[in-house]
N, C-alpha and C positions, 0 to 999 in steps of 0.2 A: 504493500500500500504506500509505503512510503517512496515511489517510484512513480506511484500516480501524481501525487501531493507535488513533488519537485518538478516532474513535467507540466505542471497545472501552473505553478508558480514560472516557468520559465517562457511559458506561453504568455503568459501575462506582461512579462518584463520587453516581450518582445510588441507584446500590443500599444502598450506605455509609450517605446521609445518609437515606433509609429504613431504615435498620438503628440509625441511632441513636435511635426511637423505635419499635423493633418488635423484640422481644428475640431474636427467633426468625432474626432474620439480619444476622449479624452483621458489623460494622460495619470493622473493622482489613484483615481479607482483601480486602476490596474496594479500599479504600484501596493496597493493597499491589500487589494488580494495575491497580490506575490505576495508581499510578507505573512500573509495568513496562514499560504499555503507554505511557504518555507518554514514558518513556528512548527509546522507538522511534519516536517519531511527531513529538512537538513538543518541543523545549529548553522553552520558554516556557511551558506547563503542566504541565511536568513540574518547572520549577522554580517554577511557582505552587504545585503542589501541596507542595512538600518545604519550602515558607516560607510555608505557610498557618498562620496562627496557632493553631489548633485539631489541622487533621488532620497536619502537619510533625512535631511531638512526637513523637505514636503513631508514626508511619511508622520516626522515627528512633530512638525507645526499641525497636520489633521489630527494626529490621539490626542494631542495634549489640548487643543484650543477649537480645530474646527476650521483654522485657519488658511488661509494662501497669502504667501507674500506677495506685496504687490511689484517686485521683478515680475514674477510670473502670470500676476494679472495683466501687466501691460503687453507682456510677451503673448500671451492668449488674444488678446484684444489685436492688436499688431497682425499677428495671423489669420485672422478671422476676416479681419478687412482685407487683407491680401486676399484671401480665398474668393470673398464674394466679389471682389472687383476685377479677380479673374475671371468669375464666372461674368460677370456683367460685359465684358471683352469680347468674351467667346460666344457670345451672342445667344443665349439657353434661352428656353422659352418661359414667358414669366410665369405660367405655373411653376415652374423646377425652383426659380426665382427668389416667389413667394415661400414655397416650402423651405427651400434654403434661409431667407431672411429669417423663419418666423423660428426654426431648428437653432438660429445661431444667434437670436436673439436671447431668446432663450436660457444656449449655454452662457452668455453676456449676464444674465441677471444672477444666474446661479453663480458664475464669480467674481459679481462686482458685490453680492451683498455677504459675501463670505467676509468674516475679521480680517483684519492684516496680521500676518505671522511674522 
């Protein structure tokens, strides 16, 4: 079992770091359930991941506060408008448009009304 847990957790870390250049999925919850699934599976990645210099922070500003620092909100925000004014370029139709804005709106509320870490 514990082979499932560490592949569950490594899936994850690869969704994350997809998520940190794809606004549309996002990047903290993965993180979150890597560590979940590494607490179950391996000490050793589970404590690479919680002293990784990047993803550690996040992990530890969500348990303890709820929080996102606002680096990473501007950085969300920053990508997000990249994204839609790609798509705005590419000429999508404004159904896709619509659902985009209203998806990425959205994720916009969920991290601007999160604490600052």
């Amino acid at each position: 079992m514990h082979y499932v847990w560490a592949t569950l957790g490594l899936i994850c870390i690869a969704l994350a770091m997809i998520g940190v250049v794809l606004p549309l999925l996002p990047t903290v919850p993965f993180l979150l359930l890597a560590a979940f699934f590494f607490a179950r599976s391996s000490s050793r990645l589970h404590t690479w991941l919680l002293s990784h210099r990047q993803f550690g922070p996040m992990i530890d500003d969500w348990n303890q506060s709820g929080s996102i620092r606002p680096t990473a909100k501007k950085a969300a925000t920053v990508s997000i408008a990249v994204v839609f004014g790609l798509t705005l370029m590419l000429g999508f139709s404004t159904r896709v448009l619509l659902i985009q804005a209203a998806a990425l709106s959205a994720v916009l509320t969920f991290i601007w009304t999160r604490p600052n870490g």
